[in-house]
C-alpha positions in Angstrom: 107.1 153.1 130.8 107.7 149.6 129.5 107.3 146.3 131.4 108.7 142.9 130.5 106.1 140.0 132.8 108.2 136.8 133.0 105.2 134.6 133.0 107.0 131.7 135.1 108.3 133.6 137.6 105.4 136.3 137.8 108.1 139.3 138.2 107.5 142.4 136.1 110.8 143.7 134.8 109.6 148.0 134.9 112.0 150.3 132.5 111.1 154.3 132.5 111.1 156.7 129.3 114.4 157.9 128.6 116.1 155.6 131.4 118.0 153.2 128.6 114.5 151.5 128.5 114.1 150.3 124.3 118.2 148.8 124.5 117.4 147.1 127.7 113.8 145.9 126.8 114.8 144.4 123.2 118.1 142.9 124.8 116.3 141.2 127.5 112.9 140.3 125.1 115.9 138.5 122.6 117.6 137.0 125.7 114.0 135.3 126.9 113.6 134.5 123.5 116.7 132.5 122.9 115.7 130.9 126.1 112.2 129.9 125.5 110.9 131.8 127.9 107.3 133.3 127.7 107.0 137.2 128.1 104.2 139.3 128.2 104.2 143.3 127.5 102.3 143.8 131.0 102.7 144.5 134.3 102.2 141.8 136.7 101.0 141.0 140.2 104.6 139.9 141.8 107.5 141.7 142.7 108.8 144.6 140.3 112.4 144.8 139.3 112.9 148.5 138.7 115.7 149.7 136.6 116.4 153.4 137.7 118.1 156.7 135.7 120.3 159.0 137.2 117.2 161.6 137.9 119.2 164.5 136.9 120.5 163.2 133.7 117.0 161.8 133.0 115.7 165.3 133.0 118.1 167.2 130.9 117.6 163.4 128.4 114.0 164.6 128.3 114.4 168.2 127.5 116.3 167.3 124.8 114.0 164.9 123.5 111.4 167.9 123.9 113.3 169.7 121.4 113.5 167.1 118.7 109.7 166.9 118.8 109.6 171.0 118.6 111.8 170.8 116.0 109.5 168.6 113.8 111.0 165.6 114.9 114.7 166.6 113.4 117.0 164.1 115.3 119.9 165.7 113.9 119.2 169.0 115.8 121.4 170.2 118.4 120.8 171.7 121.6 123.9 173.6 121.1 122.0 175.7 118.1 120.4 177.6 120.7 121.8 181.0 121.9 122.2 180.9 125.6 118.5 183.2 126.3 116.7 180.6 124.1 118.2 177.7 126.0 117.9 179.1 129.2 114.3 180.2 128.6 113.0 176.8 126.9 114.7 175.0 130.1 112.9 177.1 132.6 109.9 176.1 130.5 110.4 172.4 130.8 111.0 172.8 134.1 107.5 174.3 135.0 105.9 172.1 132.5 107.0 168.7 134.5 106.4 170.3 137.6 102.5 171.9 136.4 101.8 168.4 134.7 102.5 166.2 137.8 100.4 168.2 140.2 97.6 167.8 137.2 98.3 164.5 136.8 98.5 165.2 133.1 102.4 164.7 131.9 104.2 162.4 129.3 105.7 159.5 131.0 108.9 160.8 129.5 108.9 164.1 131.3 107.6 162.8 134.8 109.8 162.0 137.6 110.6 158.6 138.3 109.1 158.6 142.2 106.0 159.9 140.5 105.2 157.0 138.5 106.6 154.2 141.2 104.1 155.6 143.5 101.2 153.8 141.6 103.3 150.2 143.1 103.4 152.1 146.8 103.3 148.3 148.7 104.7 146.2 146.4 108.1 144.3 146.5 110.4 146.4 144.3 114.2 145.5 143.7 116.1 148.3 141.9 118.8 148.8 139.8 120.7 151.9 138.4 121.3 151.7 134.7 124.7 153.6 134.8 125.8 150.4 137.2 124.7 147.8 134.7 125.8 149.3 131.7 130.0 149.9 131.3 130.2 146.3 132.1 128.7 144.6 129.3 130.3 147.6 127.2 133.6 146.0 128.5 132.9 142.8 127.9 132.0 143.3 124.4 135.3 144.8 123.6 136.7 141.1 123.5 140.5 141.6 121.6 143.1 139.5 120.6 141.0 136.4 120.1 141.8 133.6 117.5 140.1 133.2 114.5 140.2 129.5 115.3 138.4 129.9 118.9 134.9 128.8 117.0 135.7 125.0 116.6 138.5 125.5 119.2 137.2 126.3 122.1 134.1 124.5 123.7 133.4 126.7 126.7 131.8 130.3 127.1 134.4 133.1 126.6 132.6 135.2 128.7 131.3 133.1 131.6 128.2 134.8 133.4 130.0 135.5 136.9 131.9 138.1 134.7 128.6 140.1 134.1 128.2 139.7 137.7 125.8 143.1 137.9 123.9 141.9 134.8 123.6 138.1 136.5 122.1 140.0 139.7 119.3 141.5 137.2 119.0 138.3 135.8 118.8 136.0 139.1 115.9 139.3 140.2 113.7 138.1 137.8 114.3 134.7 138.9 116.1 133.7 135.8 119.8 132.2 135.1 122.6 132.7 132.5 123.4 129.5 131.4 125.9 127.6 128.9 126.5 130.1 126.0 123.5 132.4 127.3 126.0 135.2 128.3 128.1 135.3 124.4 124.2 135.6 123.1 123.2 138.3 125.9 126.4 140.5 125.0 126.1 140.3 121.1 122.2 141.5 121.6 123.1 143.9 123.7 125.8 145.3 121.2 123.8 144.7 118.0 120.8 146.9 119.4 123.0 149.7 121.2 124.7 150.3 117.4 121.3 150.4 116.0 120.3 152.8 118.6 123.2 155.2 118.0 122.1 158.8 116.3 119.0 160.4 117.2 117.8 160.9 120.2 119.6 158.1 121.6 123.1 160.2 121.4 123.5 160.6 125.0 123.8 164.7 125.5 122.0 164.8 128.7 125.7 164.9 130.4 126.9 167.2 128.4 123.9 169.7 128.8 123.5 168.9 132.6 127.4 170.6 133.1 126.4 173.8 131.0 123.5 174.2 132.8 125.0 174.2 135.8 127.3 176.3 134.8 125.7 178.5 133.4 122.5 178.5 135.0 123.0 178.0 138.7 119.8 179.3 139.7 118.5 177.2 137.0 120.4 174.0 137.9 119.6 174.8 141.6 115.9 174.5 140.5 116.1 171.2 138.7 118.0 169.8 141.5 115.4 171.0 143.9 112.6 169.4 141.9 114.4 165.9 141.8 116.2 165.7 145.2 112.8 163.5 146.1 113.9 160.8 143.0 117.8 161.0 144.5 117.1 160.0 147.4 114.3 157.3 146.9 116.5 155.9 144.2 119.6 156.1 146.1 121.8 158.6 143.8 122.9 160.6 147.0 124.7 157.3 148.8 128.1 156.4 149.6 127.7 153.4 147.3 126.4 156.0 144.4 129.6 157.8 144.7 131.6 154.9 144.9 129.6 153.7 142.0 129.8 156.7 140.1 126.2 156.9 139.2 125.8 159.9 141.4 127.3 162.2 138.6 
């Protein structure tokens, strides 16, 4: 996991393995930055602000990122270089392996279910957020078009003012922190500069690509997966009307 401590406001922003933690975490790290804000790679004592994965899609983004490693660490191998057996027998494997390392308490934080690790912050004051809600809107607001050449000595306020990013600005206000002035322009161009860095890899966002052949392919298989996570769904609130609404749920 990775935790961002805002020092003044003593709230611990908490990002999971393979949950869009390294964009978030180096777009909020620059953002504090810019600000002048201290930050510390800890978890703290107050409230948590928990940014949460699609369960589902979390688990088929960490069997791929299984593969790579099997594969010598060759991000530019493809799940789809499997014959359907090998696929279907590596997945069952996964499968047992989360499941066998959580009752021994001996599983990569990549692999392990969500619920698992929150349970070590059973009491505390946790706000959550699903990545899949934060994320197309600052993709959309970095698509900016049509704007003059001339708007950079022309134009004195904000292009994008900060009750636009109003799902980002609820993250923000969470950890007790405000976008201010230019602070949205800045948050947007970090955010874009570190998601085309990211691009390639393992950060080439298969999961739901694999997740519909599985299921297709696999039911029994699927029916499993879904089994082991419907725990995570529901304590993450991926099975609610708002999910649907949202369209995190798929």
């Amino acid at each position: 996991m990775k935790y961002i401590k805002i020092i003044d406001t003593n709230k611990t922003l908490l990002m999971f393995n393979k949950g869009g933690s390294t964009l978030l975490s180096l777009t909020i790290k620059s953002f504090c930055n810019w600000k002048g804000i201290e930050i510390s790679d800890e978890i703290g004592e107050g409230d948590l602000v928990v940014i949460t994965r699609n369960p589902i899609n979390r688990f088929f983004s960490g069997f791929i990122h299984q593969l790579i490693w099997w594969k010598g660490g060759e991000t530019d191998f493809d799940w789809r270089e499997l014959d359907k057996s090998e696929l279907e027998d590596r997945l069952w494997g996964f499968l047992n392996y989360c499941k066998e390392g959580e009752e021994k308490d001996d599983i990569d934080f990549h692999y392990a279910r969500q619920g698992y690790m929150l349970k070590e912050y059973e009491g505390r004051n946790l706000k959550l957020h699903q990545i899949e809600y934060l994320h197309p809107q600052i993709e959309e607001a970095g698509k900016i078009r049509g704007v003059s050449s001339n708007l950079d000595y022309r134009n004195v306020q904000p292009l994008i003012t900060a009750p636009t990013l109003h799902q980002y600005t609820e993250l923000i206000e969470d950890l007790g922190l405000e976008f201010e002035g230019w602070d949205s322009q800045f948050f947007i161009g970090a955010y874009h500069l570190f998601r085309n860095g990211l691009e390639g890899g393992h950060h080439k966002g298969e999961s739901p690509s694999l997740k519909m052949v599985v299921k297709e392919g696999f039911p029994q298989l699927f029916e499993a997966v879904r089994t082991h996570l419907e725990s995570d769904t529901e304590a993450l609130e991926y099975n609610t009307e708002l999910a649907r609404q949202r369209r995190t749920n798929i």
